[in-house]
PyMOL Python script that loads the backbone (N, CA, C, O; Angstrom):
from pymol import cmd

cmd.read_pdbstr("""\
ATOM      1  N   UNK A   1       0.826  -1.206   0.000  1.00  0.00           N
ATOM      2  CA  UNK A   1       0.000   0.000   0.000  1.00  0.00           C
ATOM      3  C   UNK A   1       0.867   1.265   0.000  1.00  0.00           C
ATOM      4  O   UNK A   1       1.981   1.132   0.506  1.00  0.00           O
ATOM      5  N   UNK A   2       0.469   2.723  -0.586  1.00  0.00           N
ATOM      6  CA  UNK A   2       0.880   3.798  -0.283  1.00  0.00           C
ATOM      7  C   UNK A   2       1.156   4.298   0.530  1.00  0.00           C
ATOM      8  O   UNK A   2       0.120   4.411   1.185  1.00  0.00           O
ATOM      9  N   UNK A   3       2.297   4.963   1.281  1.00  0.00           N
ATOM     10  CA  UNK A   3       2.616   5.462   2.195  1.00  0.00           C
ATOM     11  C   UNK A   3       1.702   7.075   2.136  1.00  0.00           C
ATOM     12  O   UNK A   3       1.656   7.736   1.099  1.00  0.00           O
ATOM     13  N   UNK A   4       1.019   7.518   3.450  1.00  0.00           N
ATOM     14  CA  UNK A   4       0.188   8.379   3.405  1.00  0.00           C
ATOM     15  C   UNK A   4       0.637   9.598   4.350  1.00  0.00           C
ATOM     16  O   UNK A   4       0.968   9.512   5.532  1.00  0.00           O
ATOM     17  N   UNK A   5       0.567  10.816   3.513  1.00  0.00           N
ATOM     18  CA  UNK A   5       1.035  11.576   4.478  1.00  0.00           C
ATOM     19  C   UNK A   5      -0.157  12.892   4.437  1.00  0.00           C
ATOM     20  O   UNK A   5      -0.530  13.592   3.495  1.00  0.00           O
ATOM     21  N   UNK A   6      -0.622  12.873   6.134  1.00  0.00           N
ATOM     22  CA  UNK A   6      -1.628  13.146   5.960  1.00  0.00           C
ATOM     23  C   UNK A   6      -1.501  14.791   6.914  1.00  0.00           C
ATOM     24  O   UNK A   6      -2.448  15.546   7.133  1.00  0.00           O
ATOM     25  N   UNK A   7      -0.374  14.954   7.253  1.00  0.00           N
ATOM     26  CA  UNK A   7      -0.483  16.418   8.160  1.00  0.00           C
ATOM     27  C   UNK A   7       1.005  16.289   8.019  1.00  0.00           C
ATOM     28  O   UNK A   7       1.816  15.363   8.062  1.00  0.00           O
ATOM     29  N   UNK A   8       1.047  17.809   7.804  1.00  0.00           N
ATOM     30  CA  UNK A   8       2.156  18.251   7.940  1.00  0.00           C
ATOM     31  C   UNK A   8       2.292  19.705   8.467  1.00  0.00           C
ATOM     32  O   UNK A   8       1.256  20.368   8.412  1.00  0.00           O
ATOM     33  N   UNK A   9       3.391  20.305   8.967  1.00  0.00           N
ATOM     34  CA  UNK A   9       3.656  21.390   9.375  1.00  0.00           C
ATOM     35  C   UNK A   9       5.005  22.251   9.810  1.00  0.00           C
ATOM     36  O   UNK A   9       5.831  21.881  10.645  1.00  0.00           O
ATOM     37  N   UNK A  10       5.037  23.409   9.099  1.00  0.00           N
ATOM     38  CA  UNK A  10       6.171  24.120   9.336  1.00  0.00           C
ATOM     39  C   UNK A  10       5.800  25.292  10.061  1.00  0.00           C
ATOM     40  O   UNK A  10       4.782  25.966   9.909  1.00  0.00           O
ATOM     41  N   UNK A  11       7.145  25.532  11.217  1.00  0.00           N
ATOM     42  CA  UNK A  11       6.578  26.799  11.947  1.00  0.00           C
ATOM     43  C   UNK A  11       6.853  27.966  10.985  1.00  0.00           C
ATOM     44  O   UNK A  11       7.685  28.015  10.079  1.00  0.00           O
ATOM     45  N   UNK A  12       6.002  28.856  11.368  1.00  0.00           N
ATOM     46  CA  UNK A  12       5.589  29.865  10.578  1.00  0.00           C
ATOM     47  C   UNK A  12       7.467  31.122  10.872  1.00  0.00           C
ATOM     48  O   UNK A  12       7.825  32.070  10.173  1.00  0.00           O
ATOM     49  N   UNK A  13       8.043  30.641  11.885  1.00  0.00           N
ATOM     50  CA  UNK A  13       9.420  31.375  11.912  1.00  0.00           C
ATOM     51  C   UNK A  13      10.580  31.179  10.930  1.00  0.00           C
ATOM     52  O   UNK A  13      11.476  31.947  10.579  1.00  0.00           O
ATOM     53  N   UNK A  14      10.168  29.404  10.462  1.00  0.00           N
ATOM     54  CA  UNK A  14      11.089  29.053   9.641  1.00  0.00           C
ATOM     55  C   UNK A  14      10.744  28.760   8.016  1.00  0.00           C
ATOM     56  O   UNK A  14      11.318  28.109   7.143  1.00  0.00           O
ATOM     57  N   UNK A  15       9.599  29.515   8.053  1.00  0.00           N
ATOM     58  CA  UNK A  15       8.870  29.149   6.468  1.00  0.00           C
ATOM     59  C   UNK A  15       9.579  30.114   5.518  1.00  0.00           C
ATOM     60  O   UNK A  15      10.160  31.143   5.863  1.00  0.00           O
ATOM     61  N   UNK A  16       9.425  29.541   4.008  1.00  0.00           N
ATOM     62  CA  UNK A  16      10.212  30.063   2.893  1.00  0.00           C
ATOM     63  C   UNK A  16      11.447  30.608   2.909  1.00  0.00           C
ATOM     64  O   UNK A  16      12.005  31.609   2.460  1.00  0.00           O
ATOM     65  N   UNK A  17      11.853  29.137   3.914  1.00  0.00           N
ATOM     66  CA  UNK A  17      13.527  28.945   4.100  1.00  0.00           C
ATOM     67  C   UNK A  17      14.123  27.807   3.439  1.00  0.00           C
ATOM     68  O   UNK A  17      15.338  27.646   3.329  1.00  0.00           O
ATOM     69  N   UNK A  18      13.138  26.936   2.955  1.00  0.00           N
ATOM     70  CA  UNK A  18      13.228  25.784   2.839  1.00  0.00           C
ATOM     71  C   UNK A  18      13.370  24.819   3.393  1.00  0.00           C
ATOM     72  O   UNK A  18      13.612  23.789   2.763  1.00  0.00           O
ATOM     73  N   UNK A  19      13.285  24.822   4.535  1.00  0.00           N
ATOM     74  CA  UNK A  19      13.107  24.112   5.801  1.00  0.00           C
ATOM     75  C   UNK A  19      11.820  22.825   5.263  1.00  0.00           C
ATOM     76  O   UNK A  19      12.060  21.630   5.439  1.00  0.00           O
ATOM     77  N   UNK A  20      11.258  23.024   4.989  1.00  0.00           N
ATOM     78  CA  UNK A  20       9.481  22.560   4.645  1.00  0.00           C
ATOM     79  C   UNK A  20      10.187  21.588   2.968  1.00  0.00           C
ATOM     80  O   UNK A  20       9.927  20.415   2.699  1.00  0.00           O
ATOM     81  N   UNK A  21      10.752  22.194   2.427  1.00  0.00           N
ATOM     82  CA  UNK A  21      11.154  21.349   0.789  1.00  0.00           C
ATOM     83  C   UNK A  21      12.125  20.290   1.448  1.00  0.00           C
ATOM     84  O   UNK A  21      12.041  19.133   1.034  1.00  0.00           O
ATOM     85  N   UNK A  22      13.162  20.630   2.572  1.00  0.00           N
ATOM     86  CA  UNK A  22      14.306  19.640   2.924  1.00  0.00           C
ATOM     87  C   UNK A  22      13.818  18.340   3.310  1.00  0.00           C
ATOM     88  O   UNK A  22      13.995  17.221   2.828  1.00  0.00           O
ATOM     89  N   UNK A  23      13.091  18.805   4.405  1.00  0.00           N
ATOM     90  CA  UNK A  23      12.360  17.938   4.680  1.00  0.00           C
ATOM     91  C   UNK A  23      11.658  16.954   4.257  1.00  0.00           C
ATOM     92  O   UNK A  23      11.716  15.756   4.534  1.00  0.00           O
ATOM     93  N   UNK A  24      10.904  17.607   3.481  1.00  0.00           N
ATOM     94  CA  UNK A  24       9.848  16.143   2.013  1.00  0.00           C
ATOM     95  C   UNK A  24      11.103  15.726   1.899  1.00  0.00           C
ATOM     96  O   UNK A  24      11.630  15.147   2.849  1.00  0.00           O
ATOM     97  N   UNK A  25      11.921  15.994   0.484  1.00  0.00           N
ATOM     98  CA  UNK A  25      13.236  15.546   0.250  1.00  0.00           C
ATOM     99  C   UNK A  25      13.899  14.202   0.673  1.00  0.00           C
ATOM    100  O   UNK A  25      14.284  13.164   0.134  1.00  0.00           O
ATOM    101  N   UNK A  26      13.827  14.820   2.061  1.00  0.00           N
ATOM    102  CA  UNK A  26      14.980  13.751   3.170  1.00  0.00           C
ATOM    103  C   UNK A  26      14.108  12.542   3.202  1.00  0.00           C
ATOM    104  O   UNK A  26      14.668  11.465   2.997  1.00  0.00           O
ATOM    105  N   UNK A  27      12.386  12.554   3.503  1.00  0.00           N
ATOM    106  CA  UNK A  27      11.577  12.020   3.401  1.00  0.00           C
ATOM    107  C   UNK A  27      11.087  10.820   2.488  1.00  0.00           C
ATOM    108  O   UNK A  27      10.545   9.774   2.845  1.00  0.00           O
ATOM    109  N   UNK A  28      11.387  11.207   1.346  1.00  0.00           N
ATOM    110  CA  UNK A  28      10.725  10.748   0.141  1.00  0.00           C
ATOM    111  C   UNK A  28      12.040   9.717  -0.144  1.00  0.00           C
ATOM    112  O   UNK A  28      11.977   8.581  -0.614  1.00  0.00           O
ATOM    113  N   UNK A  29      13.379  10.536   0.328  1.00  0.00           N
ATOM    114  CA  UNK A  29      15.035   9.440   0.105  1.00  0.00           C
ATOM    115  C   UNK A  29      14.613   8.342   0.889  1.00  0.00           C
ATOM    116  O   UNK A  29      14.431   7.254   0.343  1.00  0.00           O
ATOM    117  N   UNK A  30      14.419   8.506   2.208  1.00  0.00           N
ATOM    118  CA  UNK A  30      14.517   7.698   2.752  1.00  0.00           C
ATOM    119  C   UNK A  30      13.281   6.586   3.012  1.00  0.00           C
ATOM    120  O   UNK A  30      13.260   5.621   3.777  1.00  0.00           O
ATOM    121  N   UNK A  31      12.535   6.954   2.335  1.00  0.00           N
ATOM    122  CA  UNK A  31      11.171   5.732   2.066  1.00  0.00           C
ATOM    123  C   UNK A  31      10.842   5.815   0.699  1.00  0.00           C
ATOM    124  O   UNK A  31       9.674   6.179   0.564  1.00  0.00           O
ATOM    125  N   UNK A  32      11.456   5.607  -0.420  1.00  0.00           N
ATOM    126  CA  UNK A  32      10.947   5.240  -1.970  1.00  0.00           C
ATOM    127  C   UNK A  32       9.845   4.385  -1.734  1.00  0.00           C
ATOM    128  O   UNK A  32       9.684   3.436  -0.966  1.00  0.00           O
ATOM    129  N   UNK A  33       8.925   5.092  -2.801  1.00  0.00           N
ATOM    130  CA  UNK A  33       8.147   3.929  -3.324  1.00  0.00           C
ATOM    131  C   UNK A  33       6.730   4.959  -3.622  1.00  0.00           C
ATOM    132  O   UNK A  33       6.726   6.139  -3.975  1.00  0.00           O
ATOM    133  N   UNK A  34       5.476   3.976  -3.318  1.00  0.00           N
ATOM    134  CA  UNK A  34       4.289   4.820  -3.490  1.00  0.00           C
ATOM    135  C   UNK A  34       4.051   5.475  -2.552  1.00  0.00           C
ATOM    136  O   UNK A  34       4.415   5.047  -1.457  1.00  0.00           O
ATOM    137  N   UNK A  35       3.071   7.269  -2.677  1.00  0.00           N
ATOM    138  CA  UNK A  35       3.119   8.081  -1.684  1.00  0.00           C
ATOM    139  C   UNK A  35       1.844   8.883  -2.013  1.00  0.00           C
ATOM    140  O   UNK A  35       1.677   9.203  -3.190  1.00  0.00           O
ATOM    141  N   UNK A  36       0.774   9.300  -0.940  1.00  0.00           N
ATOM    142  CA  UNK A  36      -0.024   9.923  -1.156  1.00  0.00           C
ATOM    143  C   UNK A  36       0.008  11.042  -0.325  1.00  0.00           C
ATOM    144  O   UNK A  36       0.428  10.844   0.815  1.00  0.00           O
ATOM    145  N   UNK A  37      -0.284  12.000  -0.582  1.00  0.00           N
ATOM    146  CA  UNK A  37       0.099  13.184   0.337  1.00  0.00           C
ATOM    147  C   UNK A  37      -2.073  13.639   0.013  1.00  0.00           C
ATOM    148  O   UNK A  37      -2.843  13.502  -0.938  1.00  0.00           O
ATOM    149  N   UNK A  38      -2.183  14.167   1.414  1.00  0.00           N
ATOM    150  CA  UNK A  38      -3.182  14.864   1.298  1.00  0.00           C
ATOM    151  C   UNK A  38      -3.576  16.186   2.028  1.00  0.00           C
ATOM    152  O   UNK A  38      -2.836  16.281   3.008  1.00  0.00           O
ATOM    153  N   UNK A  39      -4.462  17.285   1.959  1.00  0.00           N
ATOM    154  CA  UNK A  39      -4.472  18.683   2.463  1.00  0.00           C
ATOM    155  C   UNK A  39      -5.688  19.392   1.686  1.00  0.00           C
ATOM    156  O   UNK A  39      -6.193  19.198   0.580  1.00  0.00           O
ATOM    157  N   UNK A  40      -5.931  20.240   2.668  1.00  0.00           N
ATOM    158  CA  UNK A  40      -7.114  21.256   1.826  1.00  0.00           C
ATOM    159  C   UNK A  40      -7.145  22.081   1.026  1.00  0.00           C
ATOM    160  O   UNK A  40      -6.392  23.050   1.118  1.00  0.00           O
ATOM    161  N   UNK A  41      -7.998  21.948   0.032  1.00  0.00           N
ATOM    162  CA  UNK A  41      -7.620  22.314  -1.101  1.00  0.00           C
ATOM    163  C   UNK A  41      -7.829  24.427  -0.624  1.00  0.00           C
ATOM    164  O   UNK A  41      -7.357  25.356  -1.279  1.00  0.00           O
ATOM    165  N   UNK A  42      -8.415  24.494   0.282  1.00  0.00           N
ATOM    166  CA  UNK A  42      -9.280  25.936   0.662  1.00  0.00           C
ATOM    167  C   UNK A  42      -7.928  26.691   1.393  1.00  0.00           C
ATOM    168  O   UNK A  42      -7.916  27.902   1.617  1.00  0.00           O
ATOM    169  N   UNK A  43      -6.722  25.723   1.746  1.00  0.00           N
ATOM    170  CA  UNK A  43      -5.841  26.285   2.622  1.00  0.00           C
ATOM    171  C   UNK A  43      -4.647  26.893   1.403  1.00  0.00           C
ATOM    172  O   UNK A  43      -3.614  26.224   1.357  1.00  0.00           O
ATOM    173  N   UNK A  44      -4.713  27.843   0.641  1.00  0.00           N
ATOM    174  CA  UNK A  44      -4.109  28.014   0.096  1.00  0.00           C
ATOM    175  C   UNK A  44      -2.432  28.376   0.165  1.00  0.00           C
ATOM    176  O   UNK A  44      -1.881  28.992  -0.747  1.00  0.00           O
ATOM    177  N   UNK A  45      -1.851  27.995   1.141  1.00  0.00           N
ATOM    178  CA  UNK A  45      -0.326  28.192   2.162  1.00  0.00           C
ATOM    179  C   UNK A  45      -0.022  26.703   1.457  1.00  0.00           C
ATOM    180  O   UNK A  45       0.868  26.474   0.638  1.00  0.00           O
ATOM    181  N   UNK A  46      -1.048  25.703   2.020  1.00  0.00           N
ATOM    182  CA  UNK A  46      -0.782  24.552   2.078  1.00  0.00           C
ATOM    183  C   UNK A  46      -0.725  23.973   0.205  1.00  0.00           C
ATOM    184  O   UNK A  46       0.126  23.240  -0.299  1.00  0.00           O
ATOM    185  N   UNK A  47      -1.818  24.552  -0.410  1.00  0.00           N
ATOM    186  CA  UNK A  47      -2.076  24.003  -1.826  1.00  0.00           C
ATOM    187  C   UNK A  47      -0.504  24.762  -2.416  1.00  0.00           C
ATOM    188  O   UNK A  47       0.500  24.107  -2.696  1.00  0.00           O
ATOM    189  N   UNK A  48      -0.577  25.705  -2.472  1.00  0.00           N
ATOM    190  CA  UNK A  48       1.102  25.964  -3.074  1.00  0.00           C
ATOM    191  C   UNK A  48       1.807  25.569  -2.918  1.00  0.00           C
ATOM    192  O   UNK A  48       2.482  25.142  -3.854  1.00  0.00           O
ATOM    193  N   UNK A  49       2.397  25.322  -0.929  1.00  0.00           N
ATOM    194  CA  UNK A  49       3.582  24.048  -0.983  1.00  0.00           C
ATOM    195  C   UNK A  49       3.663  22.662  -1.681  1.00  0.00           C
ATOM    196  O   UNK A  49       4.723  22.256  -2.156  1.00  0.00           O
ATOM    197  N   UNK A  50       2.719  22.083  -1.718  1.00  0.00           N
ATOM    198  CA  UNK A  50       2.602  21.125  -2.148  1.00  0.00           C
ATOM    199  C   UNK A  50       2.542  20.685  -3.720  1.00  0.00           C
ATOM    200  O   UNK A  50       3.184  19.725  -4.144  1.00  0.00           O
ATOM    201  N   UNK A  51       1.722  21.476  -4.512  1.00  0.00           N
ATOM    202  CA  UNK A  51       1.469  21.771  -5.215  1.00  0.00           C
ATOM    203  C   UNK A  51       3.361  22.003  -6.047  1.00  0.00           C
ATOM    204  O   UNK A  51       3.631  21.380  -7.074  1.00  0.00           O
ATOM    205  N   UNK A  52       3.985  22.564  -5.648  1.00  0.00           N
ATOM    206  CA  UNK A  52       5.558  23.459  -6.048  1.00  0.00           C
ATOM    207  C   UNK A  52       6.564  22.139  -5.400  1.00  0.00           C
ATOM    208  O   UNK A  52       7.363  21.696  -6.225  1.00  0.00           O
ATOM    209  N   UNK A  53       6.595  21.387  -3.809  1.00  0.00           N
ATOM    210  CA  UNK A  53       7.875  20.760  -3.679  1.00  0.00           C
ATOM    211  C   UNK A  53       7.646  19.538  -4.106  1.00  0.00           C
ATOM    212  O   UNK A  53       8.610  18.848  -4.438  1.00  0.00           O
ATOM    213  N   UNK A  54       6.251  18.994  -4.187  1.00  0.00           N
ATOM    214  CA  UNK A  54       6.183  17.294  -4.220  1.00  0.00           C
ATOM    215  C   UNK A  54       6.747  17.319  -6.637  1.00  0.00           C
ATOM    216  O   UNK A  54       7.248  16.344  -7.198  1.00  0.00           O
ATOM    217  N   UNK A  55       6.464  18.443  -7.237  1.00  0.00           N
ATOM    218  CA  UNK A  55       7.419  17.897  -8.764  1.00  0.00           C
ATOM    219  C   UNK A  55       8.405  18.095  -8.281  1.00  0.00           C
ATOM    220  O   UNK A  55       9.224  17.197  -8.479  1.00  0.00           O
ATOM    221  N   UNK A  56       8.881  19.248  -7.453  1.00  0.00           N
ATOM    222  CA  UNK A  56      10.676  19.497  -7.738  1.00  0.00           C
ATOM    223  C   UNK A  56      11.347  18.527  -6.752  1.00  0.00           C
ATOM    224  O   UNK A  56      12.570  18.406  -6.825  1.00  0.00           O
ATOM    225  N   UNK A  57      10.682  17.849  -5.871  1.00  0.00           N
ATOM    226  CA  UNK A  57      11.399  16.609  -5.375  1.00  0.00           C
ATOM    227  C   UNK A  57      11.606  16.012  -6.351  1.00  0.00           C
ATOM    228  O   UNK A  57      12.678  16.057  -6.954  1.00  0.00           O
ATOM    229  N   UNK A  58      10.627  15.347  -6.686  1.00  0.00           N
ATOM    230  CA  UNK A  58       9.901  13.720  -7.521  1.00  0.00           C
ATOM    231  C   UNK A  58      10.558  14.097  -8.630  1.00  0.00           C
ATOM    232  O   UNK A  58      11.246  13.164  -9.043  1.00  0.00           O
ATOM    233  N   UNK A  59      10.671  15.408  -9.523  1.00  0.00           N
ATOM    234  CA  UNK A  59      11.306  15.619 -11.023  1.00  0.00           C
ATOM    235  C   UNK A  59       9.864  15.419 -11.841  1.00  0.00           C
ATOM    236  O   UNK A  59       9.987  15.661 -13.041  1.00  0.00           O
ATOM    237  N   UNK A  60       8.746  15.091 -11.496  1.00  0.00           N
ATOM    238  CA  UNK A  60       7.551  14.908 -12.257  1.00  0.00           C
ATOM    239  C   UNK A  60       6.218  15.418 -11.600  1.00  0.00           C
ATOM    240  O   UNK A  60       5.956  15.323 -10.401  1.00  0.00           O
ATOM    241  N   UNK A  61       5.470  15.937 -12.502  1.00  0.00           N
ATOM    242  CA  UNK A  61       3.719  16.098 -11.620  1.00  0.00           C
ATOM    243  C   UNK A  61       3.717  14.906 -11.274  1.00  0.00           C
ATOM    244  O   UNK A  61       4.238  13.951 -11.850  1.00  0.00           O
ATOM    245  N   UNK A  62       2.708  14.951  -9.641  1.00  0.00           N
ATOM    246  CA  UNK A  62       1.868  14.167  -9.468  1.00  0.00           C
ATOM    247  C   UNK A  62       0.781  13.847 -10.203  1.00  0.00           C
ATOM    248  O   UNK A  62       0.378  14.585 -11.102  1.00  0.00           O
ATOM    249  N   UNK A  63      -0.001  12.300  -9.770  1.00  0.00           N
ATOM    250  CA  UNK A  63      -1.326  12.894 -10.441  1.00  0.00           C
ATOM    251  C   UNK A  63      -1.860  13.604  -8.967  1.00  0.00           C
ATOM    252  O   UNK A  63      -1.251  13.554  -7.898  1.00  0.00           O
ATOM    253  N   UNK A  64      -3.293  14.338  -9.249  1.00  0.00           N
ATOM    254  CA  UNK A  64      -3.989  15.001  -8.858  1.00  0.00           C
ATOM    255  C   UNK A  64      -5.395  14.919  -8.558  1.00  0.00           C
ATOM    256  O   UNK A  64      -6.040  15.261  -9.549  1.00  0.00           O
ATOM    257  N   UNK A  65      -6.397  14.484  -7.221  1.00  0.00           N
ATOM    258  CA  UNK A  65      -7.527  14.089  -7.256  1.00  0.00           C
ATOM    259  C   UNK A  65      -8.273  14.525  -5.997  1.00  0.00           C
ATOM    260  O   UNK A  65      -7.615  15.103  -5.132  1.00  0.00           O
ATOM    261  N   UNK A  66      -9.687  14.293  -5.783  1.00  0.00           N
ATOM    262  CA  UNK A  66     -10.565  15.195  -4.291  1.00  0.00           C
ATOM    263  C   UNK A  66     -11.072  13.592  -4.224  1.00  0.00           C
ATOM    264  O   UNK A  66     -11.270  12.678  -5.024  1.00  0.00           O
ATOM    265  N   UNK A  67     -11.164  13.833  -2.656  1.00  0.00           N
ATOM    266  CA  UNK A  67     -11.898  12.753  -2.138  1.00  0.00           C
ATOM    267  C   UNK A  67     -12.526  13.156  -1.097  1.00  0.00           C
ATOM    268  O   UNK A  67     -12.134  13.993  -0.283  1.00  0.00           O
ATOM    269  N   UNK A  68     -13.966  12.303  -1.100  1.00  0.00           N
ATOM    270  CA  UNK A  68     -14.332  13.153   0.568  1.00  0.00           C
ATOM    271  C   UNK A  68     -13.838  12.917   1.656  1.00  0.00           C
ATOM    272  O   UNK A  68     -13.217  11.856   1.715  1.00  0.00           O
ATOM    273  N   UNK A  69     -13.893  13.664   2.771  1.00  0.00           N
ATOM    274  CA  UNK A  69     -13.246  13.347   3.691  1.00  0.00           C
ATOM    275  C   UNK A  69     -14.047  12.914   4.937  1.00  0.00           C
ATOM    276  O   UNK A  69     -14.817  13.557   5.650  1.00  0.00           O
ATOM    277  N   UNK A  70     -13.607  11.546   4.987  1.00  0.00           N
ATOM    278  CA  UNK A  70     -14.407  10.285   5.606  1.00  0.00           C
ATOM    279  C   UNK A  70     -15.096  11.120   7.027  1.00  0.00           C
ATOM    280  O   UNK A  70     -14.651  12.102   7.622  1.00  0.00           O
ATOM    281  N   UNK A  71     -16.483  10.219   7.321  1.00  0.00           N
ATOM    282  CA  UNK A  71     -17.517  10.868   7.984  1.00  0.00           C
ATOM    283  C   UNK A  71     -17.588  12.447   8.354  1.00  0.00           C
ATOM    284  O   UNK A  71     -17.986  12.918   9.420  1.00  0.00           O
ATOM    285  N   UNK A  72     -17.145  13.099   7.312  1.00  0.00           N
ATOM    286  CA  UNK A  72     -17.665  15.087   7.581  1.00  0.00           C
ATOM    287  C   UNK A  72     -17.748  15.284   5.965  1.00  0.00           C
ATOM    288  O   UNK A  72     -16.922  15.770   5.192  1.00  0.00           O
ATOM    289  N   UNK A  73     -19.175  14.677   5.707  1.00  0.00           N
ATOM    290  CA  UNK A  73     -19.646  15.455   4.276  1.00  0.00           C
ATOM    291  C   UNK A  73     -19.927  16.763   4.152  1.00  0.00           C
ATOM    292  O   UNK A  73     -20.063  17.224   3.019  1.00  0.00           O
ATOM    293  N   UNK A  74     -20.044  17.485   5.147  1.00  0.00           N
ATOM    294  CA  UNK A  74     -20.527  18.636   5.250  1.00  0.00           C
ATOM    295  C   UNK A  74     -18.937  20.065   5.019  1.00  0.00           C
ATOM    296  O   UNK A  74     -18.780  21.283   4.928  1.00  0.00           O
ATOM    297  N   UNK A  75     -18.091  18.699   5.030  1.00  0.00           N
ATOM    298  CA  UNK A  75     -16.267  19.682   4.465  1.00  0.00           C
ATOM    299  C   UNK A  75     -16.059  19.278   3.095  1.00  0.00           C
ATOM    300  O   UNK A  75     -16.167  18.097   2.765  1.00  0.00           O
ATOM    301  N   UNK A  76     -15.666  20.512   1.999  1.00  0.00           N
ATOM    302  CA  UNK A  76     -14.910  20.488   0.624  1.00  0.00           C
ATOM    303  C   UNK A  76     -14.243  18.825   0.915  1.00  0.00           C
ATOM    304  O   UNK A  76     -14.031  18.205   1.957  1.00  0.00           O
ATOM    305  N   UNK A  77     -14.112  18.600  -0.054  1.00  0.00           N
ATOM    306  CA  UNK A  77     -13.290  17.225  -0.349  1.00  0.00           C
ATOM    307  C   UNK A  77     -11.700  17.589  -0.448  1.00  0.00           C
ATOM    308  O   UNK A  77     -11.181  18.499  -1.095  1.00  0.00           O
ATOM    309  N   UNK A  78     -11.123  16.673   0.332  1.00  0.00           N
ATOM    310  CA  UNK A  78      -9.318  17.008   0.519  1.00  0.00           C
ATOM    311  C   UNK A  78      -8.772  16.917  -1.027  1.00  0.00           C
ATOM    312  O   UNK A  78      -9.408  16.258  -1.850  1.00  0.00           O
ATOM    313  N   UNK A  79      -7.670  17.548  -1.352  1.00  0.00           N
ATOM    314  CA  UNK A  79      -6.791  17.388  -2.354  1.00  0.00           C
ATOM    315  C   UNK A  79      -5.879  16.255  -2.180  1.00  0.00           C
ATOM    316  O   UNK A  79      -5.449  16.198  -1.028  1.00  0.00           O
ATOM    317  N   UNK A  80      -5.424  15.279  -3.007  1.00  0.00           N
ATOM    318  CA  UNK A  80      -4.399  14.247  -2.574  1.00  0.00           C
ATOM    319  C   UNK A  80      -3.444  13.967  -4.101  1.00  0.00           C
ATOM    320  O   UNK A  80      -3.702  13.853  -5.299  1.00  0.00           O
ATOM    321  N   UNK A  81      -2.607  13.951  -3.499  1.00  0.00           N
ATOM    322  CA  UNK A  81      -1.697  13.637  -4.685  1.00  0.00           C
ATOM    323  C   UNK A  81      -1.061  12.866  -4.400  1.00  0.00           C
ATOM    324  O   UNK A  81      -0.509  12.700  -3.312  1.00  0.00           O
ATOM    325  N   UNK A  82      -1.011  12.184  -5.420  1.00  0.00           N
ATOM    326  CA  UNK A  82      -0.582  10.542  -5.750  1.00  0.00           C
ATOM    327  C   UNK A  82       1.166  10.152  -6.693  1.00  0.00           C
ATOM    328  O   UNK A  82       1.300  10.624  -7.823  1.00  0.00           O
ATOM    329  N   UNK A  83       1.911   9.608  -6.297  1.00  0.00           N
ATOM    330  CA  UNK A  83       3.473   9.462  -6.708  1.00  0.00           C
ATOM    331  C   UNK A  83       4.031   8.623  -6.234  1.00  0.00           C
ATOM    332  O   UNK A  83       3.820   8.304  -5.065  1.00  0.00           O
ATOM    333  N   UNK A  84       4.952   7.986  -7.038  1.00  0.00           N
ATOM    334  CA  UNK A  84       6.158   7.183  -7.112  1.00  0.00           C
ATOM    335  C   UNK A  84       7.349   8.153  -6.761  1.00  0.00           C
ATOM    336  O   UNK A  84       7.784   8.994  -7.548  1.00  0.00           O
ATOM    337  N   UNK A  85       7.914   7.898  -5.250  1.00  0.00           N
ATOM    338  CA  UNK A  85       9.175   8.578  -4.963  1.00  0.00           C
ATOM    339  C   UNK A  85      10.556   7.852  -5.338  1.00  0.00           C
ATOM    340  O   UNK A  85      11.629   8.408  -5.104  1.00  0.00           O
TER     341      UNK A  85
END
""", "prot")
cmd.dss("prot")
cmd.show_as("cartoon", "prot")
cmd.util.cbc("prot")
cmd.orient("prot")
């Protein structure tokens, strides 16, 4: 199965340092394989990081898809992106 990464977070002292890209990076080296990353699509901090480090890790788009998010129909459906690290 896919390795799932479902929260993440950088403090807001050390952001657009790259602190947040090293990290995936170090991440993705050290567990190859399949990877789903997921986040709200409404959090737009979050849709850009992700969106920008998971190609320039990987060297390729993800694919790209919404799913609901299990028992709270009443929330937007999460963004998840899907890759071979």
């Amino acid at each position: 199965p896919p390795r799932i990464l479902g929260e993440f977070f950088v403090a807001r002292s050390v952001r657009r340092r790259g602190v947040g890209q090293a990290a995936v990076a170090e991440l993705l080296r050290r567990h190859p394989g399949e990877w789903e990353i997921a986040f709200q699509g409404e959090n737009r901090g979050a849709a850009r990081f992700w969106r920008y480090v998971v190609p320039e890790v990987i060297g390729t788009d993800p694919a790209e898809g919404r799913r609901p998010v299990p028992g709270k129909p009443h929330l937007p459906p999460d963004v998840w992106l899907t890759f071979r690290a």
